[in-house]
C-alpha positions in Angstrom: 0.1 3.6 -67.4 -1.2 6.9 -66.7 -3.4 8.3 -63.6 -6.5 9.5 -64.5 -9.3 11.2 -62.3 -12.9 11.2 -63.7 -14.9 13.5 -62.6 -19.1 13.9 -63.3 -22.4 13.2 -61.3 -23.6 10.6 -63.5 -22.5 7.1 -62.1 -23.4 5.3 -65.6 -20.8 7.5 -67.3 -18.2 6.9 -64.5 -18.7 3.2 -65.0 -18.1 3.7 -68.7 -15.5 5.3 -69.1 -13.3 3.4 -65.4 -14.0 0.4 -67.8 -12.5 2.0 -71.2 -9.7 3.4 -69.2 -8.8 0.3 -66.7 -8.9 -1.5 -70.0 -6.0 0.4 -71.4 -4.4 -0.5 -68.2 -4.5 3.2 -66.7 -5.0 4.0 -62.9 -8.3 5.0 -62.6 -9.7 7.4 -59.8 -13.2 8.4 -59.6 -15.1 11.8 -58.0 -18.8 12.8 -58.2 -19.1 16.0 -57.1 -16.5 19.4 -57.1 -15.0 19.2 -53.7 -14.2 15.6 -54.1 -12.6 16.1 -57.5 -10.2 18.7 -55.8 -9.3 16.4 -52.6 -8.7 13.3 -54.9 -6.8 15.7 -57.1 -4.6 16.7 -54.3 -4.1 13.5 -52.8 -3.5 11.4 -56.2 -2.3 13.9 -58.4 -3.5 12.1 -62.1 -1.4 12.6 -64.8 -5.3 13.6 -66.6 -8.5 14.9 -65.5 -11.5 13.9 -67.4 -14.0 16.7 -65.8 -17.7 17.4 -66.7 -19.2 20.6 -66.5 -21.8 20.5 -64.5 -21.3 18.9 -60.9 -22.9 19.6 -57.6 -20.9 21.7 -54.6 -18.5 22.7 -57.9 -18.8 23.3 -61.2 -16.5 22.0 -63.7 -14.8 25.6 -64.0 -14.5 26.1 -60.2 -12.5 22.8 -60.3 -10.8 23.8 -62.9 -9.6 26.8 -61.0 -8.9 25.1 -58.3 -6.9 23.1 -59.2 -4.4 25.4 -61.3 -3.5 27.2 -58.3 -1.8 23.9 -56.8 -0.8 22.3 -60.1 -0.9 23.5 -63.5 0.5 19.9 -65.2 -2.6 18.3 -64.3 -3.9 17.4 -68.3 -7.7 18.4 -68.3 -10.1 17.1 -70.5 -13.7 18.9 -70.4 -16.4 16.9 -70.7 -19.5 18.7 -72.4 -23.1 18.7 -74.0 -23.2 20.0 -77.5 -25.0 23.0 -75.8 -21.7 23.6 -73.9 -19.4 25.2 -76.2 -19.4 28.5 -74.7 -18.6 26.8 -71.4 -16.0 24.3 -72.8 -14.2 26.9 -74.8 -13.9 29.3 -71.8 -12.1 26.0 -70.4 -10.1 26.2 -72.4 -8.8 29.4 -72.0 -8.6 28.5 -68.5 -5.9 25.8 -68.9 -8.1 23.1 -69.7 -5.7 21.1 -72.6 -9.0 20.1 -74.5 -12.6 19.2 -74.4 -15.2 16.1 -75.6 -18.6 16.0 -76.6 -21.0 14.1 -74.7 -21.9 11.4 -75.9 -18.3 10.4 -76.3 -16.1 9.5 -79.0 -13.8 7.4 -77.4 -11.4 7.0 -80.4 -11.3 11.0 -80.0 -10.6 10.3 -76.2 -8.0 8.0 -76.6 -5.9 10.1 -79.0 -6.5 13.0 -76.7 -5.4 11.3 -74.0 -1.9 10.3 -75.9 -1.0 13.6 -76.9 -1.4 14.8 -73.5 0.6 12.3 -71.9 3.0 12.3 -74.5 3.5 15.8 -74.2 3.8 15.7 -70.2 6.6 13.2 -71.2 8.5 16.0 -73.2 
């Protein structure tokens, strides 16, 4: 069972994806804006971070920032538009260990999600 934080403004996609995740029998922590993502980050520590883009008080990058300076195992997953490539792929360079297309492939997600935490396992 893994920790994961999911991070985006929209409560619908929350709800969706807590429910995917909780039924996989992962720890599921939720955030809707930047600053909360970073103080449940801190307090929680997930395993993963599934993190959209575009938040309010934050942005996606900012959290991502943020959050490499106290922890650079965190697994983050970006969570993007097909508009957002730019974005997502600067993620990536940033630390971010991969990124998703909204709306969501969940077979993708799930196999991203078990490299990840296989690797962290390594």
């Amino acid at each position: 069972m893994a920790r994961i934080l999911i991070v985006d403004d929209e409560i619908a996609i929350v709800d969706i994806l807590k429910s995917f995740l909780e039924e996989k029998e992962h720890k599921v922590f939720t955030a809707y804006d930047g600053e909360e993502a970073v103080e449940v980050t801190k307090r929680e520590r997930p395993h993963v971070i599934l993190l959209d883009i575009y938040l309010p008080k934050m942005d996606g990058i900012q959290v991502l920032k943020a959050v490499r300076e106290f922890d650079d195992t965190i697994g983050i997953i970006i969570m993007t538009g097909f508009r957002e490539k730019d974005v997502a792929q600067e993620a990536l360079k940033l630390g971010a260990f991969d990124y998703i297309n909204k709306p969501f492939d969940f077979d993708y997600l799930e196999r991203a999600l078990e490299t990840k935490l296989q690797l962290m396992l390594m």
